[in-house]
N, C-alpha and C positions, 0 to 999 in steps of 0.2 A: 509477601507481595513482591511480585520480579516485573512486572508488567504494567503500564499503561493505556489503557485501551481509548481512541479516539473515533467518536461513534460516526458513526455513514451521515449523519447529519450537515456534521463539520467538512467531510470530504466530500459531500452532493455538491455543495456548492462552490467549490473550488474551481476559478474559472483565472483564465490569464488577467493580469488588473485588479480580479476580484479582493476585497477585502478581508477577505476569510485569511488568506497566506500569513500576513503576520499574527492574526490568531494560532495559528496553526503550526507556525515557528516560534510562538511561546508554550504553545503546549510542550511540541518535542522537547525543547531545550529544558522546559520544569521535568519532562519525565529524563533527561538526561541526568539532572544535576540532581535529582535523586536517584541515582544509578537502578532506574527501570528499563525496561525493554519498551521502545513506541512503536504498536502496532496500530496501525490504520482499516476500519471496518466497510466495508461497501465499496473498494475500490473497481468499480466497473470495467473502466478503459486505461491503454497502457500509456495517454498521458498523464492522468491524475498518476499513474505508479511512478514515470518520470519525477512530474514534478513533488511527489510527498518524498522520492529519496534525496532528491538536489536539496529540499528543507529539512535532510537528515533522518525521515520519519527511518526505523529499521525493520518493518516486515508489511508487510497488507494482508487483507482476505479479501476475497472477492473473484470477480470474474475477467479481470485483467492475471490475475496471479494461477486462477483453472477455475474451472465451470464444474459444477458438481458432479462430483464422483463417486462410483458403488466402492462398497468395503473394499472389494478386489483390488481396484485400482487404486486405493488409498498405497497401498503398503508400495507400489512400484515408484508411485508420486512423491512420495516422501525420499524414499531411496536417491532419487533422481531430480530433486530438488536442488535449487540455488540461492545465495543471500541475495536480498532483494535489489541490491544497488548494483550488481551485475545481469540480473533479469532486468531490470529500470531501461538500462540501455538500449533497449530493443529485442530483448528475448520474451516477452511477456507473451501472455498465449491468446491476448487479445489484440497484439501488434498486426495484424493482417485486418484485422475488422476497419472499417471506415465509420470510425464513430465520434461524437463532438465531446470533447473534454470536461 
């Protein structure tokens, strides 16, 4: 077990105010303190990737972090990948869309 996976459900609803955030900083923090890896499932937009790294979350999937890719482009994608808390900052590949959080 290395991993904690927190489903697209928890992260759909992540809204500024929303209630979900302190759910969602005890999730990180339990898969912390069990020294698991918190990755975040359905991350759309590159606020939500903002804010689940500010709540410490450590990776996403989704289409803020890249939009589905053939084999081919896996292996260059991978290569040329970043930790999420430096994509967070405004690198995300969904940073240019005008989309609601």
């Amino acid at each position: 077990l290395h991993e904690l996976k927190i489903d697209r459900c928890f992260v759909s609803s992540l809204r500024p105010g929303s209630e979900d955030a302190p759910l969602l900083r005890s999730l990180i923090a339990l898969g912390h303190d069990l020294r698991l890896r918190v990755v975040a499932e359905g991350v759309e937009h590159a606020p939500k990737l903002r804010r689940l790294a500010a709540l410490g979350c450590d990776a996403a999937q989704g289409f803020a972090v890249s939009p589905p890719v053939c084999p081919e482009a896996l292996e260059t994608l991978c290569r040329n990948r970043r930790p999420m808390r430096r994509r967070a900052v405004g690198q995300a590949a969904s940073s240019t869309r005008s989309a609601p959080a």
